[in-house]
Rosetta silent file (secondary structure, phi, psi, omega in degrees, C-alpha in Angstrom):
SEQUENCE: XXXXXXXXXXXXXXXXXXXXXXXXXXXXXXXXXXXXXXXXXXXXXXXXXXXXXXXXXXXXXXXXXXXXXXXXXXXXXXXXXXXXXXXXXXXXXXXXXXXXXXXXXXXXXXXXXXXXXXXXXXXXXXXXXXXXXXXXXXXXXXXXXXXXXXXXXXXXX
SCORE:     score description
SCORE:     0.000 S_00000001
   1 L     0.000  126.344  179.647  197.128  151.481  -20.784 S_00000001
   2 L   -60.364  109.775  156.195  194.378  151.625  -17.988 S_00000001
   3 L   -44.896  144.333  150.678  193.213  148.060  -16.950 S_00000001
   4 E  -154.230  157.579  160.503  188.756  148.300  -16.891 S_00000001
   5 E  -156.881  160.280 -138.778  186.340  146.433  -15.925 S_00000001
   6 E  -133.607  109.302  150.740  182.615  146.453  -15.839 S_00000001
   7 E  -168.190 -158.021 -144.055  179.952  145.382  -13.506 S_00000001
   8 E  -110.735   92.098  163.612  176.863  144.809  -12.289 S_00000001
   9 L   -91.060   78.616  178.313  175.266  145.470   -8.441 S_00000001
  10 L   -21.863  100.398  164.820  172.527  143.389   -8.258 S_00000001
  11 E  -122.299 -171.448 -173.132  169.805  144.247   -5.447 S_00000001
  12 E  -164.398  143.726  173.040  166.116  143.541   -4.043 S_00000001
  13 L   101.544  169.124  166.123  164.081  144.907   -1.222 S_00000001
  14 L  -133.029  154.654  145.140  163.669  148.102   -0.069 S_00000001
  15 H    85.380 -153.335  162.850  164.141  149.736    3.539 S_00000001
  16 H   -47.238  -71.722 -124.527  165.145  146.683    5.977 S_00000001
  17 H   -94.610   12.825 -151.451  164.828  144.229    3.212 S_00000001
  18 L   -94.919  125.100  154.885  166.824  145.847    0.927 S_00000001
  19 E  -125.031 -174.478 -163.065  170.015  143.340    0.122 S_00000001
  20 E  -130.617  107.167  149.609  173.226  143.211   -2.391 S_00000001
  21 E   -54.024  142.265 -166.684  174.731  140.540   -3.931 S_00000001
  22 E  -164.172  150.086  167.058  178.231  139.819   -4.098 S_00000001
  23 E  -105.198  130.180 -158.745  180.718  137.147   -5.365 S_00000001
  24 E   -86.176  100.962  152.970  182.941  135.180   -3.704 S_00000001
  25 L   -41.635  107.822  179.345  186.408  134.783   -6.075 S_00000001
  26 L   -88.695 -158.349  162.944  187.152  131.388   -6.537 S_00000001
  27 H    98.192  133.554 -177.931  190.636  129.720   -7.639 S_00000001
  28 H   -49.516  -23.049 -178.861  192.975  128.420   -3.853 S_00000001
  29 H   -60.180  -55.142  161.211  194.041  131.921   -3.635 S_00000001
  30 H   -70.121   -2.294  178.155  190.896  133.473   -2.484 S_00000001
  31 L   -34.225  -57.220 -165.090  189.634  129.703   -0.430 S_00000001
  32 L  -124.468   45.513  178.239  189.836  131.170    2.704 S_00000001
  33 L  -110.134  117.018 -159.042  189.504  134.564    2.286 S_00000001
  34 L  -129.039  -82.193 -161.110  186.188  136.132    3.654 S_00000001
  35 L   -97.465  119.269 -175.263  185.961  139.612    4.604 S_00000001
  36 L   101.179   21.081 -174.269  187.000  142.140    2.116 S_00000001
  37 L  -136.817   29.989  164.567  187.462  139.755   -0.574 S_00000001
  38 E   -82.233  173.759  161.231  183.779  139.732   -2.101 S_00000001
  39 E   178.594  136.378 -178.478  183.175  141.934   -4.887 S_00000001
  40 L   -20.353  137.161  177.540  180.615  142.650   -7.611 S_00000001
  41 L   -86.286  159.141 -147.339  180.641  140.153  -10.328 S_00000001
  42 E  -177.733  155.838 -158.062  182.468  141.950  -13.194 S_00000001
  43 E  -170.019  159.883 -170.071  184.914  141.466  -15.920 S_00000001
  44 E   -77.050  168.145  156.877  187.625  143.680  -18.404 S_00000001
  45 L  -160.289  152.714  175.156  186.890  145.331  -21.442 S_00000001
  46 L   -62.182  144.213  164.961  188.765  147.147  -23.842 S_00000001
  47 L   -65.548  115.575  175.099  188.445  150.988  -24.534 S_00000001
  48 L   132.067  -51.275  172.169  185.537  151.735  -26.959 S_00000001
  49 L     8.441  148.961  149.485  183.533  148.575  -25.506 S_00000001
  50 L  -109.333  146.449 -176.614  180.494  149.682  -24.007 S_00000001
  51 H   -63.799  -48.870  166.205  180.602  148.848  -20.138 S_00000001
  52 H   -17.209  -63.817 -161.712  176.742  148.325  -19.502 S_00000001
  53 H   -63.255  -62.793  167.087  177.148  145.479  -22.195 S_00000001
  54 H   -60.894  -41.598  174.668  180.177  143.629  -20.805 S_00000001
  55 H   -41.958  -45.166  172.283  179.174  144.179  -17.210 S_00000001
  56 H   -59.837  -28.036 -165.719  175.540  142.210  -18.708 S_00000001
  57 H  -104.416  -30.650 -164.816  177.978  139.493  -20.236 S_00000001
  58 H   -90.859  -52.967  143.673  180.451  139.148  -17.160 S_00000001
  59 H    17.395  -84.630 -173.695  177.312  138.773  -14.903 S_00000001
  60 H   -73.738  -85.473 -159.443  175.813  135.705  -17.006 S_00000001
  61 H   -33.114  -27.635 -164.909  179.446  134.512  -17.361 S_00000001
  62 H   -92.233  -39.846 -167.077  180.224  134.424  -13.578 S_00000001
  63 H  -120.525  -16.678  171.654  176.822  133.435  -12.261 S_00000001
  64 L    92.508   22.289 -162.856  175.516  131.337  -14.863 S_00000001
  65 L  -168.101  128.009 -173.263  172.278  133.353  -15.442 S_00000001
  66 L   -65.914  176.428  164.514  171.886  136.497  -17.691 S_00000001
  67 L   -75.449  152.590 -171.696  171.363  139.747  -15.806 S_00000001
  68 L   -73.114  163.388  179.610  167.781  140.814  -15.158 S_00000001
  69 L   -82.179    2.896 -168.154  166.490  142.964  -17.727 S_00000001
  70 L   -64.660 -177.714 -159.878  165.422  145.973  -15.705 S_00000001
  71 L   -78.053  137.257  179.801  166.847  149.230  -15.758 S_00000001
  72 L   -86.886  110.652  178.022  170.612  149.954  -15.216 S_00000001
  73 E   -78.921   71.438  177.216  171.371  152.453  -12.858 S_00000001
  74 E   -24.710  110.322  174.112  175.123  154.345  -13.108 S_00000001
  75 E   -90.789  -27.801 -156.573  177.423  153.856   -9.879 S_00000001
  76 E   101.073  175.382 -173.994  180.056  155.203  -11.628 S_00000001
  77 E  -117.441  162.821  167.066  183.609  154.498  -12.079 S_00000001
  78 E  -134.353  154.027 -177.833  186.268  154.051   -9.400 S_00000001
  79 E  -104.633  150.416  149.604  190.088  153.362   -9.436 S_00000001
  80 L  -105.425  165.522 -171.462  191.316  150.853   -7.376 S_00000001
  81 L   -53.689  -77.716 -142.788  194.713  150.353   -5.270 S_00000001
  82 L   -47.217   -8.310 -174.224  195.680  147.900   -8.065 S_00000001
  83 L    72.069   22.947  164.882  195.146  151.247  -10.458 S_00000001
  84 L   -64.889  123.994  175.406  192.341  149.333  -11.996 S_00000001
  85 E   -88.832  121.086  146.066  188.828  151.502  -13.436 S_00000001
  86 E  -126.182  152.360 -176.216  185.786  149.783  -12.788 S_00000001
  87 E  -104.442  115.832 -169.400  182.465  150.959  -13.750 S_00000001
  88 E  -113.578  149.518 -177.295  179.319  149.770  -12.118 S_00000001
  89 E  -135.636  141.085 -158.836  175.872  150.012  -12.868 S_00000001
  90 E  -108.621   97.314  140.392  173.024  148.979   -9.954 S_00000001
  91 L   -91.091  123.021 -177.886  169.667  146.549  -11.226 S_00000001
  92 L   -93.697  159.155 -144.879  167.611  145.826   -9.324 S_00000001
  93 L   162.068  155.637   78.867  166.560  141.846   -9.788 S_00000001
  94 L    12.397  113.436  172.671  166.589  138.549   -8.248 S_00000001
  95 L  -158.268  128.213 -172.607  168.972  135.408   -8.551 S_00000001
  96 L   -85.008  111.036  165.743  169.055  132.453   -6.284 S_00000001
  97 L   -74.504   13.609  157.349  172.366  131.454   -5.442 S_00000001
  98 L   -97.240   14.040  173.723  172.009  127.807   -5.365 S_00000001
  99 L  -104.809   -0.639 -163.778  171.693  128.426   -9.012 S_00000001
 100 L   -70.334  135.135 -169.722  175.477  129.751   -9.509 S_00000001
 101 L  -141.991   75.448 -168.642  176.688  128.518  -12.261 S_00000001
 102 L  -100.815  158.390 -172.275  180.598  129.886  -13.165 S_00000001
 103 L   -76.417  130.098 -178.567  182.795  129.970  -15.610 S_00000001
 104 L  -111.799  153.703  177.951  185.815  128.479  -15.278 S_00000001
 105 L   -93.442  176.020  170.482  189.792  129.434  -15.447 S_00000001
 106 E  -116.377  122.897  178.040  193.090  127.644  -15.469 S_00000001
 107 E  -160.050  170.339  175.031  195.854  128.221  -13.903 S_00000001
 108 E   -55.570  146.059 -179.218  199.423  126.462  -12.494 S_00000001
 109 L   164.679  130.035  -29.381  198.752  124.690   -9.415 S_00000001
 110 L   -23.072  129.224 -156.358  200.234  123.714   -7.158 S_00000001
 111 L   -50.406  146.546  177.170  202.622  126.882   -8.005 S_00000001
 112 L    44.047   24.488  164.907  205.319  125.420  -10.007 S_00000001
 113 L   -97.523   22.144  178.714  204.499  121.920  -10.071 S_00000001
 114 L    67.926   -3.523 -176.881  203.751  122.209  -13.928 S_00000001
 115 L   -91.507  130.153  132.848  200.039  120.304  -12.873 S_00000001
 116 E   -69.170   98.933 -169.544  197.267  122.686  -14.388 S_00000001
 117 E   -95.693 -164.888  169.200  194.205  123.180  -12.936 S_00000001
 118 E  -135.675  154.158 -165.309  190.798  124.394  -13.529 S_00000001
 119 L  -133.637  156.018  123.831  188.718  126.873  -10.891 S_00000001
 120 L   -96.603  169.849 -171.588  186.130  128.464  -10.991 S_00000001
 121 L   -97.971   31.635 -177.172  185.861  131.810  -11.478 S_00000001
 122 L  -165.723  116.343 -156.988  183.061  132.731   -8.659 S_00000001
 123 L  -101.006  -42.996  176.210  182.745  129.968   -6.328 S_00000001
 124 L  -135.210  177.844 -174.540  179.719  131.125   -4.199 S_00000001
 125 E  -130.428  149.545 -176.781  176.955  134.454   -4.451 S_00000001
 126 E  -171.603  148.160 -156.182  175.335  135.758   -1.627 S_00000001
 127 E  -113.789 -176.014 -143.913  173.181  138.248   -0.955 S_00000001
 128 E  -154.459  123.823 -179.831  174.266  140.628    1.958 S_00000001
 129 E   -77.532  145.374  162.823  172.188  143.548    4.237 S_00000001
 130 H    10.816 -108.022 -172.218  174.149  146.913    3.711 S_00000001
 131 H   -27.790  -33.797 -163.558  176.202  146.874    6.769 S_00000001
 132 H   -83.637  -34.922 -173.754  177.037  143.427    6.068 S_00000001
 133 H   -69.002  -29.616 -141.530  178.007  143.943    2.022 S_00000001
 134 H   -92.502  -21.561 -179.601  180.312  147.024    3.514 S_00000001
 135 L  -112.685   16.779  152.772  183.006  144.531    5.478 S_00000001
 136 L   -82.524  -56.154 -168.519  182.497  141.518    2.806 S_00000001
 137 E   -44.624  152.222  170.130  182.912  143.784   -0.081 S_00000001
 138 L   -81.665  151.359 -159.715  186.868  144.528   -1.167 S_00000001
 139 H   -61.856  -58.674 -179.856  187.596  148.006    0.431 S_00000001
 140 H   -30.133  -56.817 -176.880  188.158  149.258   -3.450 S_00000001
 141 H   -84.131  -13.831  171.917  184.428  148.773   -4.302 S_00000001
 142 L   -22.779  -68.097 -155.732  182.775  150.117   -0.947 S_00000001
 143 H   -66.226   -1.267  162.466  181.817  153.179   -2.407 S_00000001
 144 H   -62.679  -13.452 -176.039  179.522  151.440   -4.777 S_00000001
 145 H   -89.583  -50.165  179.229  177.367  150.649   -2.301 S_00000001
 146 H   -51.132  -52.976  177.475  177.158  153.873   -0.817 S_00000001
 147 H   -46.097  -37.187  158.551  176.505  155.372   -4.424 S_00000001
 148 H   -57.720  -37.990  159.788  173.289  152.827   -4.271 S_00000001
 149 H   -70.929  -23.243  156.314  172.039  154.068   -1.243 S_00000001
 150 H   -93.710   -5.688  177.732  171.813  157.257   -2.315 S_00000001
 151 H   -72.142  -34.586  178.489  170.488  157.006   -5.393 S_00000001
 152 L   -83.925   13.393  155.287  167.374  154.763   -3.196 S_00000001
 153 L   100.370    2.292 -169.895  167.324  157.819   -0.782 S_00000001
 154 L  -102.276  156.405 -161.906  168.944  155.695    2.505 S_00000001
 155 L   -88.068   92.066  153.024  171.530  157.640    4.137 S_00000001
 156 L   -34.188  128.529  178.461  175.026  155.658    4.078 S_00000001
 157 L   -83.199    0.000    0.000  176.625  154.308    7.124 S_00000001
């Protein structure tokens, strides 16, 4: 059975101004991990699910703010090395990232000292020009960006 997940890449601007949001994975694994270890926020679903809808649910779960209502734009799906499908959809919208507000997980921690902790599961948001989104982003989701730039008519770098 195919691991999916569903989500949403959130921009603003046009031209120069145009930036991308991306989420920072929280939890000690990712602490000091910076380039290539952003990534849309996004979450699984089951087969029949529709993706739109959890991608709109992992969104507000992750950031603490529903997704804007505007129109949802198809990126498509991609596999990743992990052999993961995710499906993306592009809105464009607005969210202030001193407003992040995430949901949090549990996990073992220190590993195997039987102490449980809590994380969250998107520690910071940030919004990002192109160029900048293409070496934050994990290499698996790159081409989402490019699929955004051509659907707004700029020429991937």
């Amino acid at each position: 059975m195919t691991e999916r997940s569903a989500g949403i890449l959130l921009y603003r601007g046009r031209g120069a101004e145009l930036r991308l949001l991306l989420v920072h994975p929280g939890g000690p694994f990712w602490a000091k991990k910076d380039q290539g270890a952003w990534s849309i926020p996004k979450g699984e679903y089951d087969e029949g699910q529709d993706p739109l809808a959890v991608a709109r649910r992992e969104f507000e779960e992750e950031l603490g703010s529903p997704a804007p209502a505007g129109d949802a734009v198809k990126l498509g799906e991609l596999v990743q090395p992990s052999r993961k499908l995710i499906a993306a959809y592009a809105i464009e919208g607005d969210f202030d990232p001193s407003r992040l507000r995430s949901n949090l997980f549990e996990m073992e921690w220190p590993p195997k000292s039987g102490r449980r902790q809590s994380f969250p599961e998107v520690d910071r948001a940030q919004w990002f020009a192109p160029e900048e989104a293409r070496k934050k982003i994990l290499p698996g989701q790159c081409p989402f960006i490019d699929r955004l730039l051509e659907r707004l008519g700029r020429e991937p770098a």
